[in-house]
Biopython code that builds the backbone (N, CA, C, O; Angstrom):
import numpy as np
from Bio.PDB.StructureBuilder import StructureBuilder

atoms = [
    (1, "UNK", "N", (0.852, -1.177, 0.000)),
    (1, "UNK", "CA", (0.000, 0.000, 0.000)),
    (1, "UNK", "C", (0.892, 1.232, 0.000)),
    (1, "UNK", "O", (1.895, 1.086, 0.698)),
    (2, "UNK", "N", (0.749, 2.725, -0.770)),
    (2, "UNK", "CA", (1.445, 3.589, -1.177)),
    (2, "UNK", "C", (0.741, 4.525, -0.172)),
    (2, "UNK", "O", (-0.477, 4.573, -0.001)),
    (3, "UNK", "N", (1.537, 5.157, 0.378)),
    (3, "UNK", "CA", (1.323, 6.785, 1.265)),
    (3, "UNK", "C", (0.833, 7.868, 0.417)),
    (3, "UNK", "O", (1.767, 8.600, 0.088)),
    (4, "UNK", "N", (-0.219, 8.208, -0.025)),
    (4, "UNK", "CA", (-0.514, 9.466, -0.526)),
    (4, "UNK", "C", (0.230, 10.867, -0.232)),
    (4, "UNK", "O", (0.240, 11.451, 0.852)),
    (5, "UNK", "N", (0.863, 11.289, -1.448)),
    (5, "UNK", "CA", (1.617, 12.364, -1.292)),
    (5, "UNK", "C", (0.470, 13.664, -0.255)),
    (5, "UNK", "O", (-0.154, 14.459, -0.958)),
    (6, "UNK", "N", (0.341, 13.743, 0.808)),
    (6, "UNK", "CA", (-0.288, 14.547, 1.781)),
    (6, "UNK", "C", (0.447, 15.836, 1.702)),
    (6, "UNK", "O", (1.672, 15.867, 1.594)),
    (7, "UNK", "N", (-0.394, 17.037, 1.762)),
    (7, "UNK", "CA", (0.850, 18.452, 1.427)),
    (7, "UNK", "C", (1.200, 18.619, 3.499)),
    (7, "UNK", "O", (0.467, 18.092, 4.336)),
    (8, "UNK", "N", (2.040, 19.182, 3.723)),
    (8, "UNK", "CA", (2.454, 19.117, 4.599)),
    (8, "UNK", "C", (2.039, 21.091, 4.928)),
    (8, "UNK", "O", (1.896, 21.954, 4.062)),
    (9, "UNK", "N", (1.926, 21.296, 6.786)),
    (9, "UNK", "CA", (1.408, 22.176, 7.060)),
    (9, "UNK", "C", (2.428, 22.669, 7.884)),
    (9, "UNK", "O", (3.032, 22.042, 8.754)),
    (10, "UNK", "N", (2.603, 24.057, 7.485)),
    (10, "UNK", "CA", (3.723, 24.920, 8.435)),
    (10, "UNK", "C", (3.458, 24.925, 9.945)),
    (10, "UNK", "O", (2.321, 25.037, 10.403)),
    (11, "UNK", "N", (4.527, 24.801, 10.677)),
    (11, "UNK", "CA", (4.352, 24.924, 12.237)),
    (11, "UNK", "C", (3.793, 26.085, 12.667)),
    (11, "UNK", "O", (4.114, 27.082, 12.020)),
    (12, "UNK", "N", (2.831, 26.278, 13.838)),
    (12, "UNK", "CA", (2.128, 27.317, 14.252)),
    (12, "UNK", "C", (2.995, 28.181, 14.807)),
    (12, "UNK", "O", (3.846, 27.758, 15.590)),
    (13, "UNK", "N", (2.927, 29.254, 14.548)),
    (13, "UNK", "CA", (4.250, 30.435, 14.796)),
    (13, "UNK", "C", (5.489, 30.846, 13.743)),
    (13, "UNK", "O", (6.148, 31.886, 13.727)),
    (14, "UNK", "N", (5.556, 29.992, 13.107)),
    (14, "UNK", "CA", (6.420, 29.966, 12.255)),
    (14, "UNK", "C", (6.643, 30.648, 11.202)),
    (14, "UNK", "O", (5.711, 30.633, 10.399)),
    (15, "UNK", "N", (7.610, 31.286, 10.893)),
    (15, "UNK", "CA", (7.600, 32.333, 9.115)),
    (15, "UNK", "C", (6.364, 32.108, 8.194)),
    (15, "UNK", "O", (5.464, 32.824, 7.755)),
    (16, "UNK", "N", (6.755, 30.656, 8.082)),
    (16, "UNK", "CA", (5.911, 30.467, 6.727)),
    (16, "UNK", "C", (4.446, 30.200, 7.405)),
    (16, "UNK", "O", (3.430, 30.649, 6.874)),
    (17, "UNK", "N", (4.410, 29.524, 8.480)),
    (17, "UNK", "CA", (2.428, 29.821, 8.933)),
    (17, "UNK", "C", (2.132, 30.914, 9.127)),
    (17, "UNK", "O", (0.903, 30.987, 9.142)),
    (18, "UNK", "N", (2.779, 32.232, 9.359)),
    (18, "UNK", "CA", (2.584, 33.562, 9.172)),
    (18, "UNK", "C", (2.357, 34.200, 7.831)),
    (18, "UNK", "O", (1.412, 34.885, 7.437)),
    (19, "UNK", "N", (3.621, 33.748, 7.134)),
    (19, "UNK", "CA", (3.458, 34.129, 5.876)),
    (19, "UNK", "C", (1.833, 33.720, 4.994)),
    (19, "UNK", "O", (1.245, 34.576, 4.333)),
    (20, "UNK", "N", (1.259, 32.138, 5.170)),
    (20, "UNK", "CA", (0.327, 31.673, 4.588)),
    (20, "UNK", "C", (-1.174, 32.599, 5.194)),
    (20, "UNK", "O", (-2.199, 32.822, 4.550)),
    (21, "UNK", "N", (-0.810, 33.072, 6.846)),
    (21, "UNK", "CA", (-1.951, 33.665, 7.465)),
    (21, "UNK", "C", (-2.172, 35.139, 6.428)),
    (21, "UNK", "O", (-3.078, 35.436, 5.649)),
    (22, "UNK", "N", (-1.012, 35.802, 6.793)),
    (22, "UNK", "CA", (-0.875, 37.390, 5.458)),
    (22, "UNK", "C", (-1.532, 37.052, 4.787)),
    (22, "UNK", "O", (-2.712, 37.395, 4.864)),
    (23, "UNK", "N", (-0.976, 36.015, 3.572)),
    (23, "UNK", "CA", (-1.771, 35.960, 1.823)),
    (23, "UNK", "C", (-3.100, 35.387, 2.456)),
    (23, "UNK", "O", (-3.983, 36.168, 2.102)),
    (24, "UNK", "N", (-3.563, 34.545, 3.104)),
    (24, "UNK", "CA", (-5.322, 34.188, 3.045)),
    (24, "UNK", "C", (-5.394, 35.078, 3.451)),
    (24, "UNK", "O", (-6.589, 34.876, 3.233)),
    (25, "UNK", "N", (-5.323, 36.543, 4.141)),
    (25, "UNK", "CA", (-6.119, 37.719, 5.045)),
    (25, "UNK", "C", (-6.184, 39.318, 3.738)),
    (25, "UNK", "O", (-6.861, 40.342, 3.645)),
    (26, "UNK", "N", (-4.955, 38.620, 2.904)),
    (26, "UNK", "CA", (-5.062, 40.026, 1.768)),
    (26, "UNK", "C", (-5.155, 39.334, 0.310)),
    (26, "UNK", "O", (-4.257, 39.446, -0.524)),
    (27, "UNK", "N", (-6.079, 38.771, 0.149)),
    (27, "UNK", "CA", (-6.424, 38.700, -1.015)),
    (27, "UNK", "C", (-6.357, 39.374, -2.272)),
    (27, "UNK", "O", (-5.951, 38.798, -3.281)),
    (28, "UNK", "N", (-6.781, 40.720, -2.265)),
    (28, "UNK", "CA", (-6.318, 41.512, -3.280)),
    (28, "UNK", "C", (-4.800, 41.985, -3.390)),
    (28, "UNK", "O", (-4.473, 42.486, -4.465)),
    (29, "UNK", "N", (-3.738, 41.864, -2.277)),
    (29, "UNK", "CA", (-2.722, 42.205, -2.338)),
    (29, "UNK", "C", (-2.109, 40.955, -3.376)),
    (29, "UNK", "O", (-1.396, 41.209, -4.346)),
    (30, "UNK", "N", (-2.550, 39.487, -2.956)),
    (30, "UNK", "CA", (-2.016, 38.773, -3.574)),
    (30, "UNK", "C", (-2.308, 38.334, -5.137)),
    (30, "UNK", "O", (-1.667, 37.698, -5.974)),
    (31, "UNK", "N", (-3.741, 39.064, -5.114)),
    (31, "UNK", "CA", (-4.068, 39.293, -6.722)),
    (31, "UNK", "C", (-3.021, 40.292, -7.573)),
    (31, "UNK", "O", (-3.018, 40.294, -8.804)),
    (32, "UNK", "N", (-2.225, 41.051, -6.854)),
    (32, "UNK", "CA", (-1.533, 41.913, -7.456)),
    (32, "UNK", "C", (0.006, 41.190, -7.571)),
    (32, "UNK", "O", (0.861, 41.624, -8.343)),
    (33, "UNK", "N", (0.212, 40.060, -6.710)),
    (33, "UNK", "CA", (1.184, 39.664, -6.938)),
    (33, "UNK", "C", (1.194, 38.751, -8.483)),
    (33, "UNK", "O", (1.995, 38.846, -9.413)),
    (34, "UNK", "N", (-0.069, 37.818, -8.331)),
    (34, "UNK", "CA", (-0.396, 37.393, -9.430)),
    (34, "UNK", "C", (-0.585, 37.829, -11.054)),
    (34, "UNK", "O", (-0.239, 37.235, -12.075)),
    (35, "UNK", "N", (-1.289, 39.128, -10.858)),
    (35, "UNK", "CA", (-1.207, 39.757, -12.119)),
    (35, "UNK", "C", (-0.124, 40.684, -12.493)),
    (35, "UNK", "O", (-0.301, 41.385, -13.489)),
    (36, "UNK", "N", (1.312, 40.811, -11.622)),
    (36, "UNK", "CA", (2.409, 41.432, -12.204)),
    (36, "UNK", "C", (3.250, 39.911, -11.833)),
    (36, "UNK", "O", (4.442, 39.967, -11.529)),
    (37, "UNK", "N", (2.842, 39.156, -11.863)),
    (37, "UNK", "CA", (3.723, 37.814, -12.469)),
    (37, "UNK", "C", (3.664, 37.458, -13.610)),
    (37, "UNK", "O", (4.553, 37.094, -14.380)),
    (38, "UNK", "N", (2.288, 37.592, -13.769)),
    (38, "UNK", "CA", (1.923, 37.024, -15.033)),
    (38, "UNK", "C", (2.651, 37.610, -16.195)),
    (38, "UNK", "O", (3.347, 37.059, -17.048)),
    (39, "UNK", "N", (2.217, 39.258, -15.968)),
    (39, "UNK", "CA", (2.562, 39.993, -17.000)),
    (39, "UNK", "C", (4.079, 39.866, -17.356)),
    (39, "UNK", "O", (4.524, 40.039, -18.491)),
    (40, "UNK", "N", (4.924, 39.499, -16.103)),
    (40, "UNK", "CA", (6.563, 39.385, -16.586)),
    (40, "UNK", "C", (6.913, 38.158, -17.321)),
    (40, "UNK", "O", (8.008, 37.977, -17.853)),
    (41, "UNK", "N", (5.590, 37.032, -17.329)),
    (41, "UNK", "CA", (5.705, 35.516, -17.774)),
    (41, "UNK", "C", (5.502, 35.551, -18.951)),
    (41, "UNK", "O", (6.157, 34.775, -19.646)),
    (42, "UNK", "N", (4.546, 36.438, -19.584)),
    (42, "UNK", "CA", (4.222, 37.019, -20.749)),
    (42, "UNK", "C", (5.609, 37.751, -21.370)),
    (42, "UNK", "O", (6.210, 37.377, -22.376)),
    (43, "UNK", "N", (5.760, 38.241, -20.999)),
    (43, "UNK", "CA", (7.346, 38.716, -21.785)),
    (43, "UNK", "C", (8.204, 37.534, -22.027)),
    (43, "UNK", "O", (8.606, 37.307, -23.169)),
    (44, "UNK", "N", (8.452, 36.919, -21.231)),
    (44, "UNK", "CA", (8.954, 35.489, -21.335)),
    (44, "UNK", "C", (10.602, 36.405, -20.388)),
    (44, "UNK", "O", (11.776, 36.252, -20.725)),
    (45, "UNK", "N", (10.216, 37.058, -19.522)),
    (45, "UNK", "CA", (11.636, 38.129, -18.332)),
    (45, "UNK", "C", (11.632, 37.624, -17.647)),
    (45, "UNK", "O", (10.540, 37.451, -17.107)),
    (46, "UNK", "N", (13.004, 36.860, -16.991)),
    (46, "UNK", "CA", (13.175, 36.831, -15.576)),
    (46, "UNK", "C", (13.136, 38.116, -14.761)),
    (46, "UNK", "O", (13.373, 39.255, -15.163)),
    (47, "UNK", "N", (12.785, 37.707, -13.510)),
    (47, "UNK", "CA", (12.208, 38.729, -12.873)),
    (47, "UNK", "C", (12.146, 37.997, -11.040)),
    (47, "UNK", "O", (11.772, 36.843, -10.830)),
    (48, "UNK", "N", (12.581, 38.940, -9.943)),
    (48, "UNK", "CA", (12.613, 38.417, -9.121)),
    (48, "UNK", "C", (11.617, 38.921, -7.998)),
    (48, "UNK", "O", (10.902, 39.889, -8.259)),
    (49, "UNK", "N", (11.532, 38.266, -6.673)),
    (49, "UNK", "CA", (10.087, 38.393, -5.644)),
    (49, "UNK", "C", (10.403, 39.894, -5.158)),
    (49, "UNK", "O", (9.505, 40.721, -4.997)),
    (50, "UNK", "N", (11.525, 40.117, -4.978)),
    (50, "UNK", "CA", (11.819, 41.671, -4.668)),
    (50, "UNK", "C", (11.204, 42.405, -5.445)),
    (50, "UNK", "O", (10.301, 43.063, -4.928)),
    (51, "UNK", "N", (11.424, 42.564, -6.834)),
    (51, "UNK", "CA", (10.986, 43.266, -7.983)),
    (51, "UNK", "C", (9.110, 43.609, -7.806)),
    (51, "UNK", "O", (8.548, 44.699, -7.700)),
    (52, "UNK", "N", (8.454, 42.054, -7.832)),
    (52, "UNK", "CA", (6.939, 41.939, -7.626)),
    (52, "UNK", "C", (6.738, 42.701, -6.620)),
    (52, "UNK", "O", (6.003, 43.658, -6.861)),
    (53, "UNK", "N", (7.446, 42.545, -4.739)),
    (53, "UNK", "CA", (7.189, 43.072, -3.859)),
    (53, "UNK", "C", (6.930, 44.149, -4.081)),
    (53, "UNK", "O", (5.848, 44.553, -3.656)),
    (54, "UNK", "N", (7.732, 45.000, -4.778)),
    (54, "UNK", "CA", (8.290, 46.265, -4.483)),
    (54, "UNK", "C", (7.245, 47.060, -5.464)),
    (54, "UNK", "O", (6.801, 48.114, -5.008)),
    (55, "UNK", "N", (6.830, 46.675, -6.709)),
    (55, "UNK", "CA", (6.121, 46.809, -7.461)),
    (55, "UNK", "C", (4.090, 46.782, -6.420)),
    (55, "UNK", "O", (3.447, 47.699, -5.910)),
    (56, "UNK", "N", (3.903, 45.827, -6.509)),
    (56, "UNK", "CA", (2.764, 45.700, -5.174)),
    (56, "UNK", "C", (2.839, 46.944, -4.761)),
    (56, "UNK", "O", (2.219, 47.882, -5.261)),
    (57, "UNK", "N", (4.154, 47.049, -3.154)),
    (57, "UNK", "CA", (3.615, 48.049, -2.450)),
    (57, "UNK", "C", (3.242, 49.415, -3.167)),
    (57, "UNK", "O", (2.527, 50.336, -2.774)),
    (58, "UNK", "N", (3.832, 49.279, -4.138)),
    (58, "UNK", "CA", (3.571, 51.020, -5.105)),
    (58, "UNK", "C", (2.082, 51.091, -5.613)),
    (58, "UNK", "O", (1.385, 52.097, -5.478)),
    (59, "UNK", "N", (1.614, 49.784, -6.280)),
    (59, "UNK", "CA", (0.722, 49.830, -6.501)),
    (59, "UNK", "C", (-0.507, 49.838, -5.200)),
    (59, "UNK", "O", (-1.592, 50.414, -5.277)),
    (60, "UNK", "N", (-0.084, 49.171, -4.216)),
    (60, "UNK", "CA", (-0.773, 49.037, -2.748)),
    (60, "UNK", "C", (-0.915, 50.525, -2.825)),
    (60, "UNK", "O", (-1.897, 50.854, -3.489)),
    (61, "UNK", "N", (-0.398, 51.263, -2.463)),
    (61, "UNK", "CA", (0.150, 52.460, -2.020)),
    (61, "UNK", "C", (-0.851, 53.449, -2.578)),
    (61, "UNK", "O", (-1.574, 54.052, -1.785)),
    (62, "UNK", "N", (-0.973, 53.707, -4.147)),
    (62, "UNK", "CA", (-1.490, 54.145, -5.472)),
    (62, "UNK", "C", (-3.182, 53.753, -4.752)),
    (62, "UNK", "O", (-3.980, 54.601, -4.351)),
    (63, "UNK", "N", (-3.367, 52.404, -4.752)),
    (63, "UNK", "CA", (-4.718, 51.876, -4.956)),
    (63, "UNK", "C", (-5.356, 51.905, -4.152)),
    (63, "UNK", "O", (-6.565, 51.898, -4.383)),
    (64, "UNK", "N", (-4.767, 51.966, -2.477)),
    (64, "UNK", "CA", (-5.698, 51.480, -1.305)),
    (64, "UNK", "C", (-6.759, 52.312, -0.617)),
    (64, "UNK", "O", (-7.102, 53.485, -0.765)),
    (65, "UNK", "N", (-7.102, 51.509, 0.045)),
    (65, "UNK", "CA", (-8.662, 52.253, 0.859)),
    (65, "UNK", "C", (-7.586, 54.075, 1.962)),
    (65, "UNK", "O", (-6.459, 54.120, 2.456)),
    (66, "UNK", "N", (-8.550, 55.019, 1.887)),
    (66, "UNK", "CA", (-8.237, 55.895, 2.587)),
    (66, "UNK", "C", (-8.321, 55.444, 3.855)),
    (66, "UNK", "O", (-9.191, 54.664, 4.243)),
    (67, "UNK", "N", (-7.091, 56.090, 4.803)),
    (67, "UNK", "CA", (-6.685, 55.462, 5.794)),
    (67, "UNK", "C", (-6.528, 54.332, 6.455)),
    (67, "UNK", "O", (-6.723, 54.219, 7.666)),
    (68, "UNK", "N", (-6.115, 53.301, 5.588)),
    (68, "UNK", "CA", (-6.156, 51.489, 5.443)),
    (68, "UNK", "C", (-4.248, 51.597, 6.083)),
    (68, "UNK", "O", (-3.710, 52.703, 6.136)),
    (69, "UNK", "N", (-3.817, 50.877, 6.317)),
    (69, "UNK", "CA", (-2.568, 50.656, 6.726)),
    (69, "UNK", "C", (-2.333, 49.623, 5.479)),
    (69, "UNK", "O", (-3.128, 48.725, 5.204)),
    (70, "UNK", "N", (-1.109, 49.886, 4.760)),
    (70, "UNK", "CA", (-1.012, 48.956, 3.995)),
    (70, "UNK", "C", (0.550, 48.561, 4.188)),
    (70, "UNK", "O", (1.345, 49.499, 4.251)),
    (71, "UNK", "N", (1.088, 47.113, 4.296)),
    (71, "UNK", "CA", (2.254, 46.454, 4.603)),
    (71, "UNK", "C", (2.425, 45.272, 3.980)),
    (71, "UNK", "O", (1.637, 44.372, 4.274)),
    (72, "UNK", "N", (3.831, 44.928, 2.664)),
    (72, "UNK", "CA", (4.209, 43.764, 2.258)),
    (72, "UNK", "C", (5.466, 43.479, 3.133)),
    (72, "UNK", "O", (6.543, 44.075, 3.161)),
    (73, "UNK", "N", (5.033, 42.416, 3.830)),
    (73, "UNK", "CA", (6.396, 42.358, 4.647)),
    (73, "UNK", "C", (7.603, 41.636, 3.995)),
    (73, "UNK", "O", (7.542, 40.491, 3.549)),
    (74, "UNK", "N", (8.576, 42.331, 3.986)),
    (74, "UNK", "CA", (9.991, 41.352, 3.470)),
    (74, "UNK", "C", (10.385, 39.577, 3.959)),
    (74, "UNK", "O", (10.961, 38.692, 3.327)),
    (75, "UNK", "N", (9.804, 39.589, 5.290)),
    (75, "UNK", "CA", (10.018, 38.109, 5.904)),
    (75, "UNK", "C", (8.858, 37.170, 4.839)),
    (75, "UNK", "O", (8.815, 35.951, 5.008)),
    (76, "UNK", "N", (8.138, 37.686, 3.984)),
    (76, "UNK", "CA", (6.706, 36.684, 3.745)),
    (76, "UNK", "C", (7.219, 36.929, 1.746)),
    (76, "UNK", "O", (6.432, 36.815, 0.806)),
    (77, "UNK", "N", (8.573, 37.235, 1.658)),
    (77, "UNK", "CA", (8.608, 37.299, -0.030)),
    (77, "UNK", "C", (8.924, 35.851, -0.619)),
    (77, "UNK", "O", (8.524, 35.406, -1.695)),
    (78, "UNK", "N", (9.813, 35.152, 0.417)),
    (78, "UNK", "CA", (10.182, 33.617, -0.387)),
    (78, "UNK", "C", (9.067, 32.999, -0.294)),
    (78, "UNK", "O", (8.928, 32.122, -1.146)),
    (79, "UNK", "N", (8.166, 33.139, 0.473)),
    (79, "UNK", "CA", (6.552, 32.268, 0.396)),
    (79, "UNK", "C", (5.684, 32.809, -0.254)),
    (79, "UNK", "O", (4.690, 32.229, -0.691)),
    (80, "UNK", "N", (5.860, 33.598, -0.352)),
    (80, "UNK", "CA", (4.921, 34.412, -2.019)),
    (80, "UNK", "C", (5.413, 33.942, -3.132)),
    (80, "UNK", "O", (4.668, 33.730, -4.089)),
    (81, "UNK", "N", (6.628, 33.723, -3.184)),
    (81, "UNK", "CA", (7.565, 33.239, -4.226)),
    (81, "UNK", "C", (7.328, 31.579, -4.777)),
    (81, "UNK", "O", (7.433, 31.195, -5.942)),
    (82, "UNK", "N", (7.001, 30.798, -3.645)),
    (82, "UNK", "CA", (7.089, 29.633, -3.445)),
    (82, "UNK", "C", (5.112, 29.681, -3.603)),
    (82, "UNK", "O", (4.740, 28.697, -4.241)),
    (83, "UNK", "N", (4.587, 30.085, -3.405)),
    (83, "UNK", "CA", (3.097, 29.746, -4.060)),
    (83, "UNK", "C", (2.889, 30.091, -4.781)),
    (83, "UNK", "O", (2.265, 29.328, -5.518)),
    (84, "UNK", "N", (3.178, 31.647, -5.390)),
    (84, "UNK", "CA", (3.107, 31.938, -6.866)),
    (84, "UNK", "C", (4.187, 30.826, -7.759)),
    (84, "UNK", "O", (3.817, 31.206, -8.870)),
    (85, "UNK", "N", (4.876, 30.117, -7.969)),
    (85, "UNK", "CA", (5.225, 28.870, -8.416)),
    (85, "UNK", "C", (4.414, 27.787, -7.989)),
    (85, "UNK", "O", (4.393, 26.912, -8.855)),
    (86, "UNK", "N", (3.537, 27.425, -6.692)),
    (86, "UNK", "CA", (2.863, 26.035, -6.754)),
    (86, "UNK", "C", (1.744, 26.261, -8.100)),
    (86, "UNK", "O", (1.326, 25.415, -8.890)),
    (87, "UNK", "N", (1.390, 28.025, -8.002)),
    (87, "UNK", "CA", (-0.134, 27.767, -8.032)),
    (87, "UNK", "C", (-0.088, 27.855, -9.912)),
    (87, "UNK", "O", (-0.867, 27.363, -10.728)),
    (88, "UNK", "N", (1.277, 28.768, -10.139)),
    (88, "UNK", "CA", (1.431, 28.914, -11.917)),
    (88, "UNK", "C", (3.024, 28.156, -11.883)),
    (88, "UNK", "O", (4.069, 28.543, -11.358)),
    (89, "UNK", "N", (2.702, 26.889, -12.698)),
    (89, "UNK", "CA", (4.316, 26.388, -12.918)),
    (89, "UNK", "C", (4.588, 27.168, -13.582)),
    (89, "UNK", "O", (5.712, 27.537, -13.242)),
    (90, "UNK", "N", (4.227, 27.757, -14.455)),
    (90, "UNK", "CA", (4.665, 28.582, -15.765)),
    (90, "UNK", "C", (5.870, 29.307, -15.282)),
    (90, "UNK", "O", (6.919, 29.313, -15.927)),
    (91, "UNK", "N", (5.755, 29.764, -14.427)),
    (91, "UNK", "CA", (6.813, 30.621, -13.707)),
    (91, "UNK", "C", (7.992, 30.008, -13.011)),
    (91, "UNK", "O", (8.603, 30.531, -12.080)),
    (92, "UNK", "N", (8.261, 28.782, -13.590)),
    (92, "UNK", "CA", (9.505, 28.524, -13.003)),
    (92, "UNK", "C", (10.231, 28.648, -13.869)),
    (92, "UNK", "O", (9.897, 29.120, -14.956)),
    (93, "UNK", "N", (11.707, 28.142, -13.504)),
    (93, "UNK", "CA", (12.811, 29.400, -14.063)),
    (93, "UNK", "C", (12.814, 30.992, -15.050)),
    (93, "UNK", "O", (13.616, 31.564, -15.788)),
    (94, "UNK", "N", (11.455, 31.239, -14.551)),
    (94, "UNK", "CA", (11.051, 32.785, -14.259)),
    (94, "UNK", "C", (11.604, 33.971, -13.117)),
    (94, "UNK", "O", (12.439, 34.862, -12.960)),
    (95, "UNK", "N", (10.476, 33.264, -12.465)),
    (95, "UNK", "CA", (10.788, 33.640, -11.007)),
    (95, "UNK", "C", (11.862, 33.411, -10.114)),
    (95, "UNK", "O", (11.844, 32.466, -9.325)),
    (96, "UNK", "N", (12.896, 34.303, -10.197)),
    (96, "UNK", "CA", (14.076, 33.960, -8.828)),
    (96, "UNK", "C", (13.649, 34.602, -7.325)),
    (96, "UNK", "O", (12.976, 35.627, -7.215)),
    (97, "UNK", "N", (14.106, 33.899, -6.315)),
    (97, "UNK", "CA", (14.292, 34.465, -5.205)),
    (97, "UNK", "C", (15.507, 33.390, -4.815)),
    (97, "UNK", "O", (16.202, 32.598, -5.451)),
    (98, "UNK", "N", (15.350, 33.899, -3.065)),
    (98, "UNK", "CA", (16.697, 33.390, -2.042)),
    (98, "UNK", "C", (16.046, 32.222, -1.365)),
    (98, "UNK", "O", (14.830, 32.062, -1.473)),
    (99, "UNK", "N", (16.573, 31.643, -0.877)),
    (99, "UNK", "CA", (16.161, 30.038, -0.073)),
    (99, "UNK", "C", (15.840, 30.230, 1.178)),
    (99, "UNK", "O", (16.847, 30.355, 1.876)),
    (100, "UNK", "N", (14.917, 30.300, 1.717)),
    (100, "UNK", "CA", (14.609, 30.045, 3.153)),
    (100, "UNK", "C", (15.694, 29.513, 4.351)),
    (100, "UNK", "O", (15.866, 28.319, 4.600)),
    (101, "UNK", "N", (16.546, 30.873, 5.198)),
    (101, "UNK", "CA", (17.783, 29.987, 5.941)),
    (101, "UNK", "C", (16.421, 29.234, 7.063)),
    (101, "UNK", "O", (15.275, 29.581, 7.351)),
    (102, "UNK", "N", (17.033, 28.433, 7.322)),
    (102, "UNK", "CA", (16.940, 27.516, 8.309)),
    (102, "UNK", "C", (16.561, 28.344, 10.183)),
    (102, "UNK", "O", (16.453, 27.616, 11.170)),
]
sb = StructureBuilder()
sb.init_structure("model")
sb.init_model(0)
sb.init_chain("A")
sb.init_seg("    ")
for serial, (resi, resn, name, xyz) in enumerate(atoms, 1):
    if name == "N":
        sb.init_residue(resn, " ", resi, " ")
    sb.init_atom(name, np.array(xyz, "f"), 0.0, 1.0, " ", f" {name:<3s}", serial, name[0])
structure = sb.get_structure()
């Protein structure tokens, strides 16, 4: 009998269970990550999570609700990085970022 590949769940407290809490709580932020991925996938440009980030907050910035607090945090870019690749393969060896230290 074979073990079903089961996706595995970040520890509570942890970068990346933080990071996953952010993207389910800002949805439209992460629509913006999505549609300036795309558009760099479409060029057929490498292009890295800094670049998207940084791009976002401008557009965050530009777009958001009056008096909304708006924040892409730098600790939550390799896991933006790492689901915008689960969710579009298209974007691999597209998308660069740095490796999660330990």
């Amino acid at each position: 009998m074979t073990t079903p590949n089961l996706p595995t769940f970040p520890a509570a407290g942890s970068h990346e269970a933080k990071a996953r809490e952010w993207m389910d709580a800002n949805p439209k932020t992460m629509a913006l990550f999505d549609r300036f991925a795309m558009q760099m996938a479409a060029r057929g440009r490498k292009f890295g999570i800094g670049f998207l980030a940084e791009r976002v907050r401008w557009e965050g910035v530009i777009a958001r609700d009056a008096g909304k607090k708006y924040k892409v945090d730098n600790n939550y870019r390799a896991y933006v990085a790492r689901d915008l690749l689960r969710r579009y393969p298209c974007l691999a060896g597209l998308l660069t970022f740095r490796r999660v230290g330990a």
